[in-house]
C-alpha positions as CSV (number, residue, x, y, z in Angstrom):
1,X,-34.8,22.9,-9.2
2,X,-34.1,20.4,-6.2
3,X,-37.2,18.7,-6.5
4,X,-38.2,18.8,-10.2
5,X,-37.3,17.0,-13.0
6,X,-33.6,16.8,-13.3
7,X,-33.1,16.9,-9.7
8,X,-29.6,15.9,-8.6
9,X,-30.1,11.7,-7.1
10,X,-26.9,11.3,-5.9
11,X,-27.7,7.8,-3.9
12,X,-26.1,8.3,-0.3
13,X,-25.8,5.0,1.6
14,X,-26.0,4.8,5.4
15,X,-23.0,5.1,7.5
16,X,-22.6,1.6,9.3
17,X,-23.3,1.5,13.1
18,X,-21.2,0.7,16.1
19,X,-22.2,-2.9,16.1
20,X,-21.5,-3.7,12.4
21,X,-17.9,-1.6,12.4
22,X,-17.0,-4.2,15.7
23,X,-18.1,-6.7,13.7
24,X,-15.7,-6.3,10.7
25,X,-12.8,-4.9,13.3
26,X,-13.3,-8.4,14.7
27,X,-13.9,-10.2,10.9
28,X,-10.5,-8.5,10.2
29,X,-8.5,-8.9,12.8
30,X,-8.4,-5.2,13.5
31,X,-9.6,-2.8,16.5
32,X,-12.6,-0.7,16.5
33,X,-12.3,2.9,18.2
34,X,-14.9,5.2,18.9
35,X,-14.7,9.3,19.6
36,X,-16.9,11.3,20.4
37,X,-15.3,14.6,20.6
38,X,-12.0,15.9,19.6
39,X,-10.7,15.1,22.9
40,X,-11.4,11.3,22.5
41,X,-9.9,11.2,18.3
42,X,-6.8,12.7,19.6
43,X,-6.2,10.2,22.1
44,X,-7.6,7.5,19.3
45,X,-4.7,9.0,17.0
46,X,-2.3,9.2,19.4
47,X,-2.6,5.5,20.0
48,X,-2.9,4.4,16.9
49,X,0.7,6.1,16.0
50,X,2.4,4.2,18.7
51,X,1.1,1.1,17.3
52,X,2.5,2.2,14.2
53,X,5.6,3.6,15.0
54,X,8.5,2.5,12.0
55,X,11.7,2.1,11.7
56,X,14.6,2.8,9.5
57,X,16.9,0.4,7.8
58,X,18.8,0.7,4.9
59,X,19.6,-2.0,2.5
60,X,22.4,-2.6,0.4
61,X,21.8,-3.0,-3.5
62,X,25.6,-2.7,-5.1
63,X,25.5,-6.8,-5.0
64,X,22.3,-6.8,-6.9
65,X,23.1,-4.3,-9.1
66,X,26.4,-5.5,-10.1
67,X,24.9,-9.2,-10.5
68,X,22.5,-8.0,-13.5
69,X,25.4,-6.1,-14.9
70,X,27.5,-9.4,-14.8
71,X,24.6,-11.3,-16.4
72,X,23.7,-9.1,-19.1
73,X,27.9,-8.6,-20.2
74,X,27.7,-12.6,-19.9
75,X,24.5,-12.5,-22.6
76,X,26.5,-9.3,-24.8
77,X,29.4,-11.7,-25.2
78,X,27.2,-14.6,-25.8
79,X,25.8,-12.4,-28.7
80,X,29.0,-11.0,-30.1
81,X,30.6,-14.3,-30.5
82,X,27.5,-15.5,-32.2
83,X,27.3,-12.4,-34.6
84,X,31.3,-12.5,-35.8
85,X,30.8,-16.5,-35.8
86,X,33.9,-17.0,-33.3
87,X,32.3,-20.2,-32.1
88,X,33.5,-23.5,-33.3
């Protein structure tokens, strides 16, 4: 029943054109490529990975973590002495 009654009306919106996708790469602050054939999207792929290439660095989190453990045995003993009243 593709034209009946109860017909599926999925809405489909146009695919932007060249014009408009350079205007938002240019809005944006980005690039616009354009391939026409598998060739051409390689080569769009290929550049876009050296653009992106990242690198690896780790980061040391032993003084953070040992921080918010110092904090948190700082608020425990806070609480203890409060609970036994041992402050004056």
């Amino acid at each position: 029943m593709p034209h009946g009654r109860g017909a599926d009306r999925r809405h489909l919106r146009p695919v932007p054109g060249p014009s408009t996708l350079k205007g938002i790469a240019d809005a944006t602050g980005g690039r616009y490529f354009s391939a026409q054939d598998e060739s051409q999207l390689k080569s769009v792929y290929s550049e876009l990975a050296r653009e992106r290439q990242t690198e690896d660095k780790e980061t040391e989190l032993t003084y953070a973590v040992t921080g918010v453990a110092l904090v948190l045995s700082v608020i425990a003993g806070g609480f203890s002495l409060l609970w036994f009243n041992r402050l004056p």
